[in-house]
C-alpha positions in Angstrom: -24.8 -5.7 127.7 -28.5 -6.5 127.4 -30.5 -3.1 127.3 -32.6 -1.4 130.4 -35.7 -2.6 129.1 -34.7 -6.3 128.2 -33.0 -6.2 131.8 -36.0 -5.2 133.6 -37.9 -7.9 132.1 -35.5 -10.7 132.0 -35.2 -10.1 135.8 -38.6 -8.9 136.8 -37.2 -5.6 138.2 -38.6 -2.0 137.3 -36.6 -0.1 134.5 -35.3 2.8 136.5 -33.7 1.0 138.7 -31.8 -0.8 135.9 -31.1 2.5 134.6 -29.7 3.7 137.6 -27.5 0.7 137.9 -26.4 1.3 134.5 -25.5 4.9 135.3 -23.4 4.0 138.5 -21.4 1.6 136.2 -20.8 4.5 133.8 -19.8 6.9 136.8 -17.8 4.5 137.9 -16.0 4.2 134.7 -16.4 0.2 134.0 -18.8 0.7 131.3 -19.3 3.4 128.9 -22.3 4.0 126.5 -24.1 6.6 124.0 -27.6 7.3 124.1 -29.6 5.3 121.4 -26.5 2.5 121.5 -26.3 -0.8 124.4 -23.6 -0.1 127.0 -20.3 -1.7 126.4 -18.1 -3.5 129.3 -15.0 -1.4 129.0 -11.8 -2.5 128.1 -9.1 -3.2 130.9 -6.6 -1.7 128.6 -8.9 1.5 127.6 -7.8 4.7 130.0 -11.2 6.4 131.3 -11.1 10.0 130.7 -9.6 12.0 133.2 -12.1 13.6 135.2 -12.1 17.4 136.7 -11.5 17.4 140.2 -14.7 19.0 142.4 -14.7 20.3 146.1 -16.1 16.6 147.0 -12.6 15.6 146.1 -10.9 17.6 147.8 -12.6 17.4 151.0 -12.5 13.9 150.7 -9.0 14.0 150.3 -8.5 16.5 153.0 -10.6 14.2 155.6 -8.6 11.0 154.3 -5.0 12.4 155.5 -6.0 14.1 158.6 -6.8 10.1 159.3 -3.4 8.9 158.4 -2.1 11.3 160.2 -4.2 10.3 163.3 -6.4 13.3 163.3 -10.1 12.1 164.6 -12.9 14.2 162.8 -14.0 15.9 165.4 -10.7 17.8 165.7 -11.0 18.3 161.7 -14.5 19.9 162.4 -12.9 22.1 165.0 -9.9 23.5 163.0 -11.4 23.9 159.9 -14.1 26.3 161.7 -11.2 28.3 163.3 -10.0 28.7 160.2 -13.2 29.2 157.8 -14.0 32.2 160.7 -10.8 34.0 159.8 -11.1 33.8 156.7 -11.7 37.5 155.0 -15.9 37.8 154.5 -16.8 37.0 150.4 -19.8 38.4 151.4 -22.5 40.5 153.7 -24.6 39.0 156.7 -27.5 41.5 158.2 -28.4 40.5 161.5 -31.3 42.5 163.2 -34.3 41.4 165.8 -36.7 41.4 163.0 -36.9 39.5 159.6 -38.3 42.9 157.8 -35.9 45.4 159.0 -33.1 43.3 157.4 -35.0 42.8 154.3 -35.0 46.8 154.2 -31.2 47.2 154.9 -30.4 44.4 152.6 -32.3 46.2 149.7 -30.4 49.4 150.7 -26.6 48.5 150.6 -27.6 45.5 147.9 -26.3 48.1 144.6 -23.2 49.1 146.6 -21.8 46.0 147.7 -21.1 43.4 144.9 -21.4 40.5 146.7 -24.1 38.6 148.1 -25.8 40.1 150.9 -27.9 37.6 153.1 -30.2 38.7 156.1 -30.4 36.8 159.8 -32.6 37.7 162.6 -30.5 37.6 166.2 -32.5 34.5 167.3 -31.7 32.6 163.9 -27.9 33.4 164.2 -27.9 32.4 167.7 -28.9 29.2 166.6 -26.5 28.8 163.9 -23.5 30.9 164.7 -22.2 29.1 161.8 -23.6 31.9 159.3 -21.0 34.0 160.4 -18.4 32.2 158.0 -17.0 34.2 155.6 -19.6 37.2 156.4 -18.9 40.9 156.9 -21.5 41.6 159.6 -24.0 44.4 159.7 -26.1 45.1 162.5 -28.1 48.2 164.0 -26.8 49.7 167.1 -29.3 48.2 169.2 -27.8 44.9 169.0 -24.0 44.9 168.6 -23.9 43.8 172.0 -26.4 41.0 172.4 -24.7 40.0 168.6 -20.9 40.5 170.3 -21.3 37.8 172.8 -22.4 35.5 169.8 -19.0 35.7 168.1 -15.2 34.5 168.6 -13.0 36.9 169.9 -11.9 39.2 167.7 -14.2 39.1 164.8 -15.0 42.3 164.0 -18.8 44.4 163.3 -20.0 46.8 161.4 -22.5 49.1 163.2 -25.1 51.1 161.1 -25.5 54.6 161.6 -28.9 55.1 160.7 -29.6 58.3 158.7 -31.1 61.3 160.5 -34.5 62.2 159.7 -33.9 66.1 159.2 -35.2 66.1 156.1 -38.5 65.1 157.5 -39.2 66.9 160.7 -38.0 69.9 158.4 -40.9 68.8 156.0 -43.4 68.5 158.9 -42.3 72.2 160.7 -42.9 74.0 157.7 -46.8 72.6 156.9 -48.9 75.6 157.0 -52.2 73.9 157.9 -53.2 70.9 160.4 -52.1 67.7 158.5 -52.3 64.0 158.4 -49.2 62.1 158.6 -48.7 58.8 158.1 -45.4 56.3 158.2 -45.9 53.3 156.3 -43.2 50.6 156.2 -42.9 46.2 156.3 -41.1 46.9 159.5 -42.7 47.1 163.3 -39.4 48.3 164.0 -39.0 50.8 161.3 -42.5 52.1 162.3 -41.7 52.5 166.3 -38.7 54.3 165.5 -40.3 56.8 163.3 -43.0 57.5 166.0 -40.9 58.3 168.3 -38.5 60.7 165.9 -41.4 62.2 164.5 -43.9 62.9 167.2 -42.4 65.5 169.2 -42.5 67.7 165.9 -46.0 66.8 165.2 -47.0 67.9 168.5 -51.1 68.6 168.6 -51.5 70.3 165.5 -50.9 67.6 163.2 -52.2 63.8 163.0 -49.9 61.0 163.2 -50.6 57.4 162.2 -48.7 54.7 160.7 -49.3 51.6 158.3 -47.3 48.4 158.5 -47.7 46.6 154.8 -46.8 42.6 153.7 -44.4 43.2 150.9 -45.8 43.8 147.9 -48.9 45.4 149.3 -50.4 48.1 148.1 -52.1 51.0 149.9 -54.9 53.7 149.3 -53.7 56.5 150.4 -54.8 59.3 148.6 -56.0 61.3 152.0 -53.4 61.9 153.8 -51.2 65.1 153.5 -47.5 63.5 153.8 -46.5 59.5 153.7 -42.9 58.9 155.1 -42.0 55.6 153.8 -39.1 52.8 153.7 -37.1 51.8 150.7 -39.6 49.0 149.9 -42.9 50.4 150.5 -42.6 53.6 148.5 -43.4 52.3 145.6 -46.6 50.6 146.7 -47.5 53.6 148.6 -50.4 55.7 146.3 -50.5 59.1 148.4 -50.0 62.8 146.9 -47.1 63.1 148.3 -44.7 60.1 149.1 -41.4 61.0 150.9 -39.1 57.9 151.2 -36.6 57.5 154.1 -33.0 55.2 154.0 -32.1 53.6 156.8 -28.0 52.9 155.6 -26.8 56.4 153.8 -25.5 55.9 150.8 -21.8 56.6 152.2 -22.3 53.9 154.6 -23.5 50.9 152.0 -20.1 52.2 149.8 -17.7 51.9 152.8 -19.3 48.4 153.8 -18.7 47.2 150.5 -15.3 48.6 150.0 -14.7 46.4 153.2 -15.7 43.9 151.7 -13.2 43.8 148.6 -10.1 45.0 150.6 -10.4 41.6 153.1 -11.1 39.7 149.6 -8.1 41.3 148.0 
């Protein structure tokens, strides 16, 4: 066959789409060629090497005898849905109200799970409940409701228990002198929830303020007397003392990805 470039000109067409051409012949199995060399018409007795079957195939092949047996696609769609959602989870979904909080939990179980773990604000999931497919879903407490009316009867949650903060307000009760306090995390919601743990034990004697940080910010603060931070920001955090806080224990990220592995297994 004459070559891409002699093509081209020969029929006043650009060269990549004579390549291309060429290419679909090879994929196709009616010509063959080696770089450097002109492609060759193959022979009708020559056997073209057996190719690996991919998940293209079989889906095709799947959607081909649904039709012969008078399935229409739509019911396809339905079943295989039904049964992709009962399928045991191959990996972690987090679904929370905000973007950052998820990024924080995800970051926390991610060394205990071996799996992929993947992060879904409520609104997002609402609008493609689809995610849930082959996911072991995490939420906070605060939404396993609102997420419960989003899922097919019976599928299953796993509610966080956050981690108590005793090691902080035990911090904070035994600072001698008047102190400055601050929370700093990526997460509004990690920030409100701290406030409202920690502020009944500051009381009027110490000074309470908070920082919310991008990711990968960093932040002066060398004034303050105690910095309670999130998994993220306490390394970005420059402060005397820096005391870090985990939402998911580490019991808790263990046990979720034991679940995990027992539905794979």
């Amino acid at each position: 066959m004459p070559s891409v470039r002699e093509f081209a000109l020969r029929h006043k067409i650009h060269a990549n789409t004579v390549s291309q051409a060429y290419q679909e012949l090879v994929d196709r199995h009616w010509v063959t060629g080696h770089r450097g060399r002109r492609m060759v018409v193959r022979s009708i007795e020559e056997n073209p090497a057996p190719r690996e079957e991919d998940l293209d195939d079989l889906i095709d092949a799947t959607i081909r005898k649904a039709r012969d047996k008078g399935y229409s696609l739509e019911q396809l769609t339905a079943r295989v849905r039904e049964r992709l959602l009962a399928e045991p989870p191959d990996h972690v979904l987090v679904v929370t109200l905000e973007e950052e909080l998820g990024r924080l939990i995800q970051l926390e179980i991610s060394h205990a799970v071996g799996c992929p773990v993947e992060t879904c604000p409520l609104k997002k999931f609402d609008a493609n409940r689809g995610k849930a497919i082959g996911a072991l879903i995490v939420c906070m407490p605060g939404v396993v409701w609102d997420l419960a009316q989003l899922l097919p009867p019976g599928r299953s949650l796993f509610p966080l228990e956050p981690n108590t903060a005793d090691e902080h307000v035990d911090l904070i009760q035994k600072l001698e002198q008047p102190s400055l306090i601050v929370v700093a995390s990526i997460s509004p919601y990690f920030l409100t929830l701290s406030q409202g743990v920690l502020a009944p034990f500051v009381g009027t004697r110490h000074t309470l303020e908070s920082y919310c940080l991008r990711d990968g910010e960093s932040k002066n603060l060398a004034g303050t007397d105690v910095v309670f931070s999130d998994s993220i920001t306490a390394g970005s955090v420059r402060a005397p003392r820096v005391v870090p806080y985990s939402i998911v224990s580490d019991e808790q990220a263990v046990e979720i990805g034991g679940l995990v592995r027992t539905r794979q297994g």
